[in-house]
Steps between C-alpha positions, in 0.01 A plus 500: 500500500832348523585189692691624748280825563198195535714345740573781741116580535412157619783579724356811662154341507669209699649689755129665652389125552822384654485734731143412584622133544769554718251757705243180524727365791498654763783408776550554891665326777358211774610520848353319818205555649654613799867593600652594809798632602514424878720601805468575865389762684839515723851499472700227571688183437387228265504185767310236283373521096218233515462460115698485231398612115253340329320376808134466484403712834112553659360833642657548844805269492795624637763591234818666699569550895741822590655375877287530746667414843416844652190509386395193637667569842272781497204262422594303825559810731130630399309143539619484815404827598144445345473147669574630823216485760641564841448862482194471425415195708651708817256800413174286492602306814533865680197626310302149696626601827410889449148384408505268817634728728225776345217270603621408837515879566114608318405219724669652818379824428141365476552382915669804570882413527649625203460903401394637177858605512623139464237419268623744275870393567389136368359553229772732393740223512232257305488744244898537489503158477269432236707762291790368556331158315427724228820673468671098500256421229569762287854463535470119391309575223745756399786278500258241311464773208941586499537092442307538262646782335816312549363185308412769233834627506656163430303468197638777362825291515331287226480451123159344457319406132206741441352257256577154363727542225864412418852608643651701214767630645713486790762787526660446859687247719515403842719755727407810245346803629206633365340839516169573477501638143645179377256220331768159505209303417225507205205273458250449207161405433538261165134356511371806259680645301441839368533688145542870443400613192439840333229530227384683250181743574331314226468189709359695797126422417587111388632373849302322714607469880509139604538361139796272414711618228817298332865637577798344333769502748859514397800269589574266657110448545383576132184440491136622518318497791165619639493825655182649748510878417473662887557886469456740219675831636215767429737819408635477140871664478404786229822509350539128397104403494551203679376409818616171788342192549610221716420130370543191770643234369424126731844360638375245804806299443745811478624322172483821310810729563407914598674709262403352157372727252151479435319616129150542440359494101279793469298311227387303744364812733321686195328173361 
């Protein structure tokens, strides 16, 4: 065998095991935990942005006020309506004097100087009366519920954090408009962060849910870190043979950037 035919053999015998190498690695992105792209429910004018980007924010902070002038007027106009108590304080006064004026006449019809007729008449009006301290009761407690649907409605007028997390971005100013299908404002959870990966079927029976496994992850963090395998997607794609998982990846002091790519060494799945 001549040298060079010697040489191209070991060549085609290399090429098998390079490709096995390079198949060892397997690579997938990270991304937060949690992301949200957030906006409000109405439309309207941006009157304060309470945060700016990077902020660290907590579940239920306010992030971005649309005006709320009318709103608020109508907040006033409906407390006062459900604080009001004359109506209802002139109904039970009238319903006391019905009852009184009821009892005066059972009594007078027990002496013989009132008819049944009157009797009847009396407690008529007693019974108007003590409707009519119904009907102011109910209509308190109605205006009671439309403040607080108003209250409700001002909230609405509010960007609030649905987790703690970090301001990402913030894609409006002050005076804008927004619509309802526009998110100006996006907020992520950087305590976890999260690797998608898509493996071979062969590594199916190795993985262990809850196990730590080592991911190198790629600039600017470059290195390895510890990884807590969380979800191993239970359909296999048939035409690849490869199937998800999701690895969560420890970031309490959001020092780890979202984004990074993350690779896993088969070798050390299969050992």
């Amino acid at each position: 065998m001549t040298r060079s035919a010697f040489l191209l053999l070991l060549l085609l015998a290399a090429v098998p095991a390079a490709a096995q190498e390079g198949e060892r690695i397997i690579r997938g992105p990270t991304r937060p935990a949690q992301v949200a792209l957030l906006g409000t429910l109405q439309e309207g004018v941006v009157q304060t942005i309470e945060v700016a980007e990077g902020a660290r924010v907590r579940r239920g902070d306010v992030l971005l006020r649309l005006l709320d002038d009318v709103q608020k007027a109508r907040i006033g106009l409906s407390r006062a309506s459900a604080e009001a108590e004359g109506e209802l304080r002139q109904a039970q006064v009238q319903a006391a004097e019905a009852e009184a004026v009821l009892g005066r006449t059972q009594a007078a019809a027990t002496r013989g100087a009132a008819t049944e007729w009157e009797v009847r008449q009396a407690r008529a009006r007693a019974d108007a009366a003590r409707a009519a301290v119904q009907a102011a009761t109910d209509r308190r407690r109605v205006e009671q519920q439309k403040l607080e649907l108003e209250l409700v409605a001002l909230e609405t007028l509010l960007i609030r954090a649905p987790f703690d997390g970090t301001v990402t971005k913030v894609d409006t100013t002050p005076g804008s408009t927004l619509s309802r299908t526009d998110r100006p404002l996006t907020v992520a959870d950087l305590s976890s962060i999260e690797a998608v990966l898509y493996l071979p079927a062969e590594a199916w029976p190795r993985l262990r849910i809850g196990k730590s496994y080592h991911l190198e992850l790629s600039a600017p963090v470059d290195k390895t870190v510890d990884a807590r395998l969380r979800h191993v997607d239970p359909v296999l794609d048939a035409a690849s043979g490869r199937f998800r998982t999701v690895f969560v990846i420890d970031n309490p002091s959001s020092e780890l950037p979202a984004g990074t790519e993350a690779a896993l060494d088969l070798s050390e799945v299969m050992r």
